[in-house]
matplotlib code that plots the C-alpha trace (Angstrom):
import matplotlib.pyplot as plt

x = [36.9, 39.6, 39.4, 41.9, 43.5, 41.4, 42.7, 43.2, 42.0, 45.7, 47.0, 47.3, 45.3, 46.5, 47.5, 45.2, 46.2, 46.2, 45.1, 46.5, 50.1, 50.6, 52.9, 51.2, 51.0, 53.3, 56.0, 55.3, 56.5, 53.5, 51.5, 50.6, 47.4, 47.2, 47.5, 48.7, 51.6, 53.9, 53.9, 56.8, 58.3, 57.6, 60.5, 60.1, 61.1, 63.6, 62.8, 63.5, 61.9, 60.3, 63.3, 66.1, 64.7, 64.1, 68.3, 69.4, 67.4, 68.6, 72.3, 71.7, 70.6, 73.7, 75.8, 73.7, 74.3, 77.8, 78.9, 77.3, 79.1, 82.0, 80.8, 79.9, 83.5, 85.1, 83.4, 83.8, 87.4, 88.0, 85.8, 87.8, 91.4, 89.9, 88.8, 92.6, 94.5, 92.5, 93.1, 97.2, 97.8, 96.5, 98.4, 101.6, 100.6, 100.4, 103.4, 105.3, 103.8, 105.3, 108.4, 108.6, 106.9, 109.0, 105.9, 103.2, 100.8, 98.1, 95.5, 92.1, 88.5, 86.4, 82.6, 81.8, 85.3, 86.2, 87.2, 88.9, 85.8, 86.4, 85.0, 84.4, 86.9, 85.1, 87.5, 84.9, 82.9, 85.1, 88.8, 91.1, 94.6, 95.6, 98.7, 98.7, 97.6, 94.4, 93.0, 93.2, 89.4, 90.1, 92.8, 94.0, 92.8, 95.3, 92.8, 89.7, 87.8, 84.4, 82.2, 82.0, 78.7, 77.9, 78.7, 82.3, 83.5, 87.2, 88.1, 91.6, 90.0, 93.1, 93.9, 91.1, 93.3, 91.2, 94.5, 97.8, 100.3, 103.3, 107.1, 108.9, 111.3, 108.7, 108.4, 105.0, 105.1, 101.4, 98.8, 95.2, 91.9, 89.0, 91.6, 93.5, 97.1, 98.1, 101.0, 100.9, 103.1, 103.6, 102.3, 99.0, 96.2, 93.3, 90.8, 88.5, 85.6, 83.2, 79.3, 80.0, 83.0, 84.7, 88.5, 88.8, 88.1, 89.5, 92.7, 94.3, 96.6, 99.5, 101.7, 104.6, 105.5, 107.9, 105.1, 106.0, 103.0, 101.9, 98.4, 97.9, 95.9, 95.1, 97.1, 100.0, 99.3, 97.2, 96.2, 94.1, 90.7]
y = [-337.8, -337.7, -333.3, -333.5, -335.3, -336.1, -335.4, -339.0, -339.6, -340.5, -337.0, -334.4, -331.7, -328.1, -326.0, -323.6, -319.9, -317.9, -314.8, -311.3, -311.2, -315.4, -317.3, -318.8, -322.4, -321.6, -320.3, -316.2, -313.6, -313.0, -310.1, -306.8, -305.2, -301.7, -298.7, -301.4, -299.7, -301.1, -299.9, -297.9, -299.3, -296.6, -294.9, -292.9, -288.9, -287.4, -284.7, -283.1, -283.9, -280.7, -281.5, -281.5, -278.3, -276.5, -277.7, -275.8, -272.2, -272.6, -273.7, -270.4, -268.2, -268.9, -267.6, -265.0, -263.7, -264.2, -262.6, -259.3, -257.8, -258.9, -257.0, -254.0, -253.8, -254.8, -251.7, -249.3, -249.4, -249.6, -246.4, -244.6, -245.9, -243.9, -240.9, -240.2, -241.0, -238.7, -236.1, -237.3, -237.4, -234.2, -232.5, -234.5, -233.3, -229.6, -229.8, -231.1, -228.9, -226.0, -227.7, -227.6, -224.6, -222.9, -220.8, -221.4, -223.8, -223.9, -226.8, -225.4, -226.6, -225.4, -226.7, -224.4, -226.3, -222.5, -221.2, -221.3, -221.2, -218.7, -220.2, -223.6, -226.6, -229.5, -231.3, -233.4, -230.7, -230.8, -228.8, -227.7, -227.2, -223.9, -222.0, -218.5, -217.5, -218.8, -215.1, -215.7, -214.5, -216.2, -219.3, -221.1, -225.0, -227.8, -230.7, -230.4, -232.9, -232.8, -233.1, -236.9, -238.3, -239.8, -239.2, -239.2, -236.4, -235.0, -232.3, -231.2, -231.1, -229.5, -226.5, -225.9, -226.3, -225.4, -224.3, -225.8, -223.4, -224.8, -223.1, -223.4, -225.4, -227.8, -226.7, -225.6, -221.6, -221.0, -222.6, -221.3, -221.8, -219.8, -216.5, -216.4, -217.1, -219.8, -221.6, -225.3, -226.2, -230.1, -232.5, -231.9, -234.3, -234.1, -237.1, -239.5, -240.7, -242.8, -242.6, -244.7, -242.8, -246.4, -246.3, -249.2, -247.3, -243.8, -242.5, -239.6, -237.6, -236.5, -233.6, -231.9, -228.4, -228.9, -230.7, -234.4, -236.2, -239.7, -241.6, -243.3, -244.9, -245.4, -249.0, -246.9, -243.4, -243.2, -240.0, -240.8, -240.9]
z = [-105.2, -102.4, -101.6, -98.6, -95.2, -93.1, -89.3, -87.5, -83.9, -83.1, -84.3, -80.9, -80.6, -80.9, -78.1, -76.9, -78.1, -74.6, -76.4, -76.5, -75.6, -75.5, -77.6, -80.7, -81.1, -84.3, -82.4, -83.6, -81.3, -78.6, -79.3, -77.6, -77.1, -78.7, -75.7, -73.0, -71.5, -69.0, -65.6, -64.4, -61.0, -57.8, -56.6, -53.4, -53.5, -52.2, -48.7, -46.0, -42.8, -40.5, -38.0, -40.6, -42.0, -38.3, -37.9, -40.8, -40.0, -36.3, -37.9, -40.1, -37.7, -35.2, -38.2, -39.0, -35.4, -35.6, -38.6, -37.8, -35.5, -36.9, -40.3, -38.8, -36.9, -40.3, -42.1, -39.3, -38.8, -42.6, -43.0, -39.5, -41.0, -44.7, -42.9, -40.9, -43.7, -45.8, -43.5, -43.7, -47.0, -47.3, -45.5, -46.4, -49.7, -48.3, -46.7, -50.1, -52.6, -50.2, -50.3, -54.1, -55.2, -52.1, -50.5, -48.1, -48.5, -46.2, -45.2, -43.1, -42.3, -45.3, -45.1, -48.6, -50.2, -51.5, -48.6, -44.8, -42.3, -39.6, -36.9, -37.7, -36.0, -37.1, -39.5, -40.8, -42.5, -45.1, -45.8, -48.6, -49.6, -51.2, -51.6, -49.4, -45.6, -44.4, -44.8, -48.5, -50.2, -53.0, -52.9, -55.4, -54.2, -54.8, -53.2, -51.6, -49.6, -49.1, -45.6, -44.0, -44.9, -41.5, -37.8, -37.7, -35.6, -36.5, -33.6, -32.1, -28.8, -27.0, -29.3, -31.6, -34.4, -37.7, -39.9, -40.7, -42.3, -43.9, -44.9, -47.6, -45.8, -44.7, -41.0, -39.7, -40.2, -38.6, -36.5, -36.3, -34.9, -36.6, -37.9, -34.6, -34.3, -31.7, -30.5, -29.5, -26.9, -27.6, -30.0, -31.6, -31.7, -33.7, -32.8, -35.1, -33.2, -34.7, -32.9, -30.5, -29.4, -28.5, -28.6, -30.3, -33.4, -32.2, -34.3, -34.0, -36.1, -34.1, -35.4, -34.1, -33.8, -36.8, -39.1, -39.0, -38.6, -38.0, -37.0, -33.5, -31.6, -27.7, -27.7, -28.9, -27.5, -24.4, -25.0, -28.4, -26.5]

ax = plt.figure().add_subplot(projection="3d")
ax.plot(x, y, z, "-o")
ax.set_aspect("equal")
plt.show()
C-alpha cells in the first residue's frame, strides 16, 4: 500500500538552518535568543582637562581681585553720602519746622537721644531736633537720629559746634558748643571722615552764619579735609 512520496535523488537538499537568530529555510522572521541584548555603541564623556580648569580659577581670581576694591569704594561713599545728608536734612528740617511753627527749634549732639550733651562735639554719637534752647531738661523731640554704628567721625573741627539754634525767621539765632555761647566768624564746616580719613570720601557740611547750608567736598572746597 503506497503510505507516502518518496524523496527522489534528483530533488535538492534543504538549506542548513544556521541556528539561533538565522533565517529559516521557510523564509520565517530569524529568531532571537532569550536575554541577548544588543550592545550600545561607546560614546566618549564630556570634561575638562586640569589646564582648562587651572584657566578658569586664575580667570576667577583676576576678577575676584578686581571687583573688590571697587565694592568696598562703592559701599563706602554710599554709606559717607547717607551719613551728611542725614545730618542735612535734619537740620533743613529744623530749620523749617521753626519757620512754621514760628519759635526756636534747635538741633544738638545727643548720645542718650533725650537730651543736648553738654560737653560732647562728636556728631556721630547721635543728635536730636526739639523745639526750645539747648538748655531745655526736658524737650519735646521732633527727629532723633541715633549713634553711627562704625568709625565714621562727624566733628566741626574749627568751632566745636555741638548746637544749632534756629529763628523763627529761619536765620541761625544761636550757636553752641557744650552750653557755651559762640560766634562763628565765616562759614561753618563740620567734617565726615571715614577710618581712613582719605579725602576722597570726606564731606562736609558747610553752613553759613544765616543758616543756608549745603554739602562739599575737597574737589569743590579745599578746605573739606
Amino acid at each position: 500500500m503506497y503510505t507516502g512520496m518518496t524523496p527522489s535523488a534528483h530533488d535538492p537538499a534543504p538549506a542548513p538552518w544556521k541556528g539561533v537568530g538565522a533565517a529559516s529555510p521557510h523564509g520565517t522572521r530569524p529568531l532571537h535568543a532569550a536575554g541577548v541584548t544588543r550592545q550600545a555603541s561607546q560614546t566618549p564623556q564630556a570634561g575638562v582637562t586640569l589646564i582648562e580648569l587651572l584657566v578658569v580659577i586664575a580667570v576667577a581670581a583676576i576678577l575676584t581681585f578686581i571687583a573688590i576694591p571697587s565694592y568696598k569704594t562703592i559701599t563706602t561713599s554710599a554709606r559717607i553720602t547717607g551719613e551728611i545728608n542725614g545730618l542735612l536734612g535734619d537740620m533743613q528740617f529744623a530749620r523749617a519746622e521753626a519757620i512754621k511753627e514760628g519759635q526756636s527749634v534747635t538741633i544738638c549732639i545727643s548720645s542718650n537721644q533725650i537730651t543736648c550733651d553738654s560737653s560732647n562735639t562728636a556728631w556721630q554719637s547721635g543728635w536730636i531736633v526739639f523745639q526750645g534752647a539747648p538748655t531745655s531738661s526736658a524737650p519735646n523731640v521732633l527727629r532723633l537720629q541715633a549713634a553711627f554704628s562704625g568709625s565714621d567721625t562727624l566733628v566741626d573741627s574749627g568751632s566745636s559746634t555741638s548746637a544749632i539754634t534756629f529763628g523763627r525767621e529761619g536765620i541761625i539765632g544761636g550757636w553752641y558748643s557744650g552750653t557755651s555761647a559762640i560766634t562763628p566768624s565765616s562759614n561753618t564746616l563740620i567734617t565726615l571722615h571715614d577710618s581712613t580719613a582719605n579725602t576722597h570720601y570726606t564731606r562736609c557740611l558747610q553752613i553759613s552764619p544765616v543758616g543756608a547750608m549745603q554739602v562739599v567736598q575737597n574737589s569743590n572746597n579745599g578746605s573739606c579735609t
